[in-house]
C-alpha positions, 0 to 999 in steps of 0.5 A: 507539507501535510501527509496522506493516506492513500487507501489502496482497494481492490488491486493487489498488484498495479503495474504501469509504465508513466511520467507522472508520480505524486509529489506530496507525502503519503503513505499505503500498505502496500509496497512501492516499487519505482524503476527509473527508465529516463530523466531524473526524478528526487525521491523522499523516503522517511526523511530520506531524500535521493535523486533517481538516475536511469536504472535506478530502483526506488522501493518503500515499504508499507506504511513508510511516508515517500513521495517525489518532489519534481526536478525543474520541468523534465519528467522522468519516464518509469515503470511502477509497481504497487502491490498488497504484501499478502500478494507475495507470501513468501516475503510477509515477515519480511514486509512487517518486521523489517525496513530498507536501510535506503530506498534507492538500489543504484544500477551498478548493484542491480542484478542484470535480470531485474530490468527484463522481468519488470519488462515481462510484468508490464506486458502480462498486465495487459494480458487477458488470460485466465492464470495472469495473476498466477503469472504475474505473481511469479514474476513479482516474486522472481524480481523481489528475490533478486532485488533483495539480495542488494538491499540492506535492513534494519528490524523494526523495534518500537523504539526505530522510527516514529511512534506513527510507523509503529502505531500503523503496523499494529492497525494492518495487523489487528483491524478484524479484532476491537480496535480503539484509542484505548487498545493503542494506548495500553499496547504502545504506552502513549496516551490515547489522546495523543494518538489522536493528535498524530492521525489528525497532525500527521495523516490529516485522517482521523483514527477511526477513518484510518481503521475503517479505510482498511476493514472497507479495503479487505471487506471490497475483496470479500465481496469480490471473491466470495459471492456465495458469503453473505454481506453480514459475515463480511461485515463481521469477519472485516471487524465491524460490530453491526451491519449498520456501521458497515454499510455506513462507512461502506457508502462513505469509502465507496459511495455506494452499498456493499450490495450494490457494489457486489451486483456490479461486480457481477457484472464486471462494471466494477472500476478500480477504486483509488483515493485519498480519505481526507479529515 
């Protein structure tokens, strides 16, 4: 079964409650959090595979492939949350430098607060005031400190896990700098064309997709939160080498022009973006 990258854009923090999660691999730069309210789902975590009981927690880490393969014909009832690592600063050496051991926390380990402040995150999301993101901010940090207390890690090294893990880490880290085929090879000892080979084979999304995907990602919130900075310092701040390009791969990501998507903005028409980029 082919993995995807799911670029994830302008929502540093998504949280709902639903039935329904994505049944084929894929992978973000964000983190995924899964509280299993009833049912049972099956969950796959690089390679890892676990079924999900009532109380359970389910997290992956950025860039880890994970997704959840259906039990018979129940469906599970969950709360869900995804959000950008730079959403909690606290814990962002913790995010790049390390990896959970398992993804599932069973319930008998849980610490007893966790389950009521997912609940409190749930009802401030769908609050309309002007310090909610401050708030569910805290909330986020109060539950990951809980959380990771009952959970174990392993540090990442570049001989753990797969070269792809490894290769995905550095782009998040470094897409505002030139960033080539070239760059990995000589940082990773692999061959640039075999790099090539494993965004194709494995993510189903080429390697300069892949690069743009998340300058696009970082250039939306630009756009967003800088209205008085001119779209070429985006572009270049976001590592792109002409305003030609950007707007090219602008349009590609978000069918429509980086101006465009600022007026509209502006505006509060603008939707939040989720998609999968494809080869």
């Amino acid at each position: 079964m082919p993995t995807f990258y799911e670029n994830r854009t302008n929502r540093p923090l998504l949280v709902k409650k639903g039935s329904g999660l994505i049944s084929t691999p894929h992978l973000h730069n964000h983190l995924e959090l899964i509280y299993l309210q009833d049912g049972a789902t099956e969950t796959v975590c690089d390679n890892q595979r676990e079924v999900l009981s009532p109380g359970d927690i389910f997290l992956s880490f950025p860039n880890q492939i994970h997704f959840y393969p259906k039990i018979g014909n129940g469906r599970a009832i969950h709360s869900i949350l995804i959000f950008d690592p730079n959403f909690c600063r606290e814990f962002k050496e913790l995010f790049h430098r390390m990896t959970p051991t398992s993804a599932v926390v069973r319930k008998e380990n849980l610490n007893p607060d966790i389950p009521l402040l997912i609940e409190k995150l749930l009802l401030e999301s769908k609050n309309d005031t002007p310090y909610r993101d401050a708030v569910l901010r805290g909330l986020l940090i109060a539950l990951l400190g809980k959380l990771f207390p009952s959970m174990e890690f392993r540090e990442e090294r570049k001989s753990d896990g797969t070269i792809l893990k490894n290769i995905l880490n550095y782009c998040n880290k470094h897409y505002t700098e030139p960033l080539s085929l070239e760059v990995l090879a000589k940082e990773f000892g692999v061959g640039k064309y075999h790099i090539s080979h494993i965004f194709g084979e494995k993510l189903k999304i080429s390697f300069p997709d892949y690069v743009n995907g998340l300058r696009i990602n970082d250039a939306i919130k630009k756009l967003a939160e800088n209205p008085d900075q001119s779209v070429t310092q985006i572009a270049y701040d976001c590592g792109f080498n002409s305003t030609r390009t950007f707007n090219r791969a602008f349009v590609k990501f978000t069918e429509t022009t980086p101006r465009e998507y600022r007026e509209k903005h502006l505006h509060k028409k603008v939707t939040p973006i989720n998609f999968y980029i494809l080869e």
